[in-house]
VOGU-3710 file (C-alpha; in Angstrom, 3 decimals, decimal comma):
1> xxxxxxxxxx> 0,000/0,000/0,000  2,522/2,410/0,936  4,923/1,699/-1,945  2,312/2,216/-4,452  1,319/5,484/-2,861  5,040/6,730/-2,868  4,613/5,618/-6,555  1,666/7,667/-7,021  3,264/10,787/-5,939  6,149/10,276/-7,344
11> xxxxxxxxxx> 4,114/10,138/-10,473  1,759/13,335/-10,017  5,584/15,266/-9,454  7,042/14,124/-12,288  4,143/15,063/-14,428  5,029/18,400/-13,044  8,265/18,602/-14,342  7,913/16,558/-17,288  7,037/17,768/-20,784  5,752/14,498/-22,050
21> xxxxxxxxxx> 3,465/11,388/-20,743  3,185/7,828/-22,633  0,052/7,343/-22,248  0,230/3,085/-22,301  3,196/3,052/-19,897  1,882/6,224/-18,306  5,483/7,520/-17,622  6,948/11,253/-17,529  9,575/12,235/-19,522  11,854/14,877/-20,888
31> xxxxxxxxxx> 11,756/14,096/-24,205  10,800/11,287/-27,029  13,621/9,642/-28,937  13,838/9,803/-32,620  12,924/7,064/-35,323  12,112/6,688/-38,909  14,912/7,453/-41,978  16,657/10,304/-43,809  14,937/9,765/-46,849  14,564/12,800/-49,101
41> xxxxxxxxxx> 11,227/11,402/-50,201  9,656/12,462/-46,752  10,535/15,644/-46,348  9,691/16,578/-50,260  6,413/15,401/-49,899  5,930/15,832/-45,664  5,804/12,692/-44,941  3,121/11,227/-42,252  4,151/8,651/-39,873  7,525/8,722/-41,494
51> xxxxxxxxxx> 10,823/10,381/-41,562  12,638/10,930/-38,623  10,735/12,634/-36,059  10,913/11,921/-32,196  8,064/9,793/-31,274  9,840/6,574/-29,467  8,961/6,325/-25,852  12,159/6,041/-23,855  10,880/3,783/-21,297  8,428/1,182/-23,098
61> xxxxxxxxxx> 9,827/2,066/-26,828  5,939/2,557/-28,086  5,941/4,389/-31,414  3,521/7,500/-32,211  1,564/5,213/-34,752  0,703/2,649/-31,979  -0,148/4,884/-29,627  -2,453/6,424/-31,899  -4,061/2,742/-32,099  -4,359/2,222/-28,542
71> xxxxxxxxxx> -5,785/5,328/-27,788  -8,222/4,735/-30,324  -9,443/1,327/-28,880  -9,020/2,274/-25,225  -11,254/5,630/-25,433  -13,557/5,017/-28,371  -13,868/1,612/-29,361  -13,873/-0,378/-26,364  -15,768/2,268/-23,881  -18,588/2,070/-26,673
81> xxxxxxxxxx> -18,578/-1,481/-26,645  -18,168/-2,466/-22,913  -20,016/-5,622/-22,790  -19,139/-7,612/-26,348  -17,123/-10,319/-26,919  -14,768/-9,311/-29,929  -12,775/-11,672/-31,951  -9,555/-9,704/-33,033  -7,260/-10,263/-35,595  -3,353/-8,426/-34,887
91> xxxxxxxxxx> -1,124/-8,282/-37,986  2,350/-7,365/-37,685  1,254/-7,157/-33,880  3,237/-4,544/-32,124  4,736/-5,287/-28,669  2,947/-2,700/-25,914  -0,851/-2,778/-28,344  -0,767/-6,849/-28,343  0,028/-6,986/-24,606  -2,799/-4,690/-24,051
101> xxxxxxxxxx> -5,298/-6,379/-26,326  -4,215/-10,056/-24,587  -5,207/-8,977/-21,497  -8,409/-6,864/-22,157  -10,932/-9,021/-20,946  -13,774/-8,710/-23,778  -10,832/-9,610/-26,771  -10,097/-13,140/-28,156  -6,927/-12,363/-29,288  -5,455/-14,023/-32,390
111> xxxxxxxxxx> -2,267/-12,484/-34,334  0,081/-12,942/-37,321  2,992/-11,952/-39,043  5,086/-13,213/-42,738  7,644/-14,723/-41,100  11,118/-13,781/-42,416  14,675/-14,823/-41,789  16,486/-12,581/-39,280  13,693/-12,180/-37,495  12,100/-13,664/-34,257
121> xxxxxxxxxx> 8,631/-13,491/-33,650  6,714/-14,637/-30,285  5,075/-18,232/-29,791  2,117/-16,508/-30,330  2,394/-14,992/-33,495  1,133/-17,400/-36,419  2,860/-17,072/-39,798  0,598/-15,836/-42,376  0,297/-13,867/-45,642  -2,364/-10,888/-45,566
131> xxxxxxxxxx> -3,204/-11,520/-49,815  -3,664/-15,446/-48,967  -5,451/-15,418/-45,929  -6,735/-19,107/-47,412  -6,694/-20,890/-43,400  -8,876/-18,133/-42,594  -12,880/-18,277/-43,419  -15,079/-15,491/-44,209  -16,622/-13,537/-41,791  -14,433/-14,531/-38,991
141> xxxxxxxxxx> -13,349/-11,336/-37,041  -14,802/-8,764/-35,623  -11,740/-6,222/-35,633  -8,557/-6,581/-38,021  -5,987/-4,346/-37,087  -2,845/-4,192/-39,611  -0,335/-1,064/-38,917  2,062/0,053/-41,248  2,643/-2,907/-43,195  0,312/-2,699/-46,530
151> xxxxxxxxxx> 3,292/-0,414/-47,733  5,672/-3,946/-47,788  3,167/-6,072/-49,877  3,607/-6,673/-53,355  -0,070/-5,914/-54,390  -2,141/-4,314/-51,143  -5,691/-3,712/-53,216  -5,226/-8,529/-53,035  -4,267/-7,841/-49,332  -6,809/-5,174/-48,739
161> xxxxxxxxxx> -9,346/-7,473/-50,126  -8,279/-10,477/-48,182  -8,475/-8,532/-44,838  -12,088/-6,998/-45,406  -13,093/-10,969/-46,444  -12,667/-12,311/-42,806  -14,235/-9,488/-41,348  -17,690/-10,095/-40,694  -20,191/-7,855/-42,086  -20,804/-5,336/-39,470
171> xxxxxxxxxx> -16,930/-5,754/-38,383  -14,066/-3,017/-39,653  -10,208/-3,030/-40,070  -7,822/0,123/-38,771  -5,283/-0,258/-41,854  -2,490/2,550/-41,179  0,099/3,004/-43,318  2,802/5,751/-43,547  1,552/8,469/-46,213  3,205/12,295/-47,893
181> xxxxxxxxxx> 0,576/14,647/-47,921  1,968/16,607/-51,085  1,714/13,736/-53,257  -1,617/13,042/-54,826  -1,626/9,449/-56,145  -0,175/6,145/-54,911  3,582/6,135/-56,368  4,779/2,640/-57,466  6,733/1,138/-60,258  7,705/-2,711/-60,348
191> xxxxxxxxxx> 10,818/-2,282/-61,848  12,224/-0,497/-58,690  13,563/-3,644/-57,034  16,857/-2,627/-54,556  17,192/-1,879/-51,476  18,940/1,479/-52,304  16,708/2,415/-55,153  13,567/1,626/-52,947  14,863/3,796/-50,051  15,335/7,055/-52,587
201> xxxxxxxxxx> 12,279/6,146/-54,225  9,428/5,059/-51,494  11,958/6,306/-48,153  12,544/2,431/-46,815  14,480/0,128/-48,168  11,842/-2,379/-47,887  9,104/-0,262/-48,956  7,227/-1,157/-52,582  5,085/1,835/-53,090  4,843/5,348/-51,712
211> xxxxxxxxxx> 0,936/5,920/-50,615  -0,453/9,706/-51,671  -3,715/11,346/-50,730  -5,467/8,857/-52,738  -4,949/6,113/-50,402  -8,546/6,301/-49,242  -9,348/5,898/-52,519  -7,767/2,413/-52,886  -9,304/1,219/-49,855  -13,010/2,005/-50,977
221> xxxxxxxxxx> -11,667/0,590/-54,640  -10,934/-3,009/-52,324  -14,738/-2,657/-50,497  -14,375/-0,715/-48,080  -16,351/1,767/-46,565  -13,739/4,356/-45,283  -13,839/7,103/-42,118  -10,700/8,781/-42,025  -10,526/10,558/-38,257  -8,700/12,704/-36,987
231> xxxxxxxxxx> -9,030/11,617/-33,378  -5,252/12,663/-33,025  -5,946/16,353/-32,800  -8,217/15,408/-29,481  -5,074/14,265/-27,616  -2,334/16,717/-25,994  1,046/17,060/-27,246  2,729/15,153/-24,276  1,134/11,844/-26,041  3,748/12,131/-28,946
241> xxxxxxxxxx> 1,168/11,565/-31,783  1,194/12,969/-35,256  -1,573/15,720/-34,924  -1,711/15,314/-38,851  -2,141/11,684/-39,021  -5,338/10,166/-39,764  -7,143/6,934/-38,413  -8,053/4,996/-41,492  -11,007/3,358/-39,785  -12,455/0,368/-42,812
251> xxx> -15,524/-1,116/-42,513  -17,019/-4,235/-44,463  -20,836/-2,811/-45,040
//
């Protein structure tokens, strides 16, 4: 009792002092630390959820994308839907969100990830490729969420298509992906195949395409019904988001 009140104040007097506040590990801070690349692509075309930019949480390393997420299901999603049972599907699952999901008490939790060499992935993590969901039936999920990976798939409208498939029909996907706001259509070309050449051309070197404003556009062209909030301009600026990212929010109907 009295360590966690020590905690507690200790808390309420760095928030004082602080200038920032992760708001899934809930700690004060000074400062975030930096992420994303140098790529000239991002800053030509102001790049959104890319580039460097300090958004890392020092303490539990949660990015300003996956924040954005949690926020999203913590204060919308889940206080709207209190007493439902939701079958949720976690691609790509990012450490601090999938810990959160496992343990919410209304979420049967289920994720997946392509599996690649170099990489290790948790136990419960099942290997999986978002344009051949074919192990998956239709209808199956409630929620899908898949952050910041469409942008590493050879063809995403296949992917896009596969994802809103196992959704059931009143059920919706949160599909980010990192966008430039000065460029108006999708930019992809096949023949752009290196490492190098992919960095210069879509600002990671394991990038395929680099998504303009039209990227609501491909979603609805996949089935989709697409609201594109801006629930990021509600939050403070001690929660590290992107105030001028938006929450592509997909839904089957």
């Amino acid at each position: 009792m009295i360590i966690r009140l020590l905690k507690e104040a200790k808390n309420k007097i760095c928030g004082i002092f602080k200038k920032y506040k992760c708001p899934i590990c809930r700690t004060h801070f000074d400062e975030y630390l930096p992420i994303g690349t140098t790529a000239k692509v991002w800053k030509q075309y102001v790049g959104v959820g890319a580039g460097v930019r300090k958004a890392v949480c020092p303490v539990c390393h949660s990015t300003d994308r996956e924040r954005l997420v949690y926020l999203f299901f913590k204060d919308y999603y889940f206080a709207e839907n209190k007493d439902r049972h939701i079958k949720l599907l976690h691609i790509a699952p990012e450490s601090n969100l999938s810990k959160y999901l496992m343990k919410h008490p209304n979420v049967e939790y289920a994720a997946g990830d392509k599996r690649c060499e170099g990489y290790s992935y948790p136990d419960y993590v099942r290997d999986i490729d978002i344009m051949d969901l074919h192990d998956i039936a239709d209808n199956t999920y409630d929620v899908v969420i898949c952050n910041h990976v469409l942008e590493h798939v050879p063809d995403d409208i296949v992917a896009m298509k596969e994802l809103r498939r196992v959704i059931k029909p009143a059920g919706f996907a949160v599909l980010q992906v990192p966008y430039a706001l000065k460029l108006e259509t999708t930019f992809e070309d096949k023949t752009i195949i290196t490492p190098d050449a992919r960095f210069e051309a879509y600002g990671q070197n394991d990038h395929v395409r680099l998504y303009g404003m039209d990227y609501k556009d491909r979603l609805e062209s996949a089935g989709f019904r697409v609201k594109a909030s801006e629930i990021s301009k509600n939050y403070p600026a001690k929660y590290g988001l992107n105030c001028n990212e938006n929450l592509f929010v997909c839904y089957k109907a």
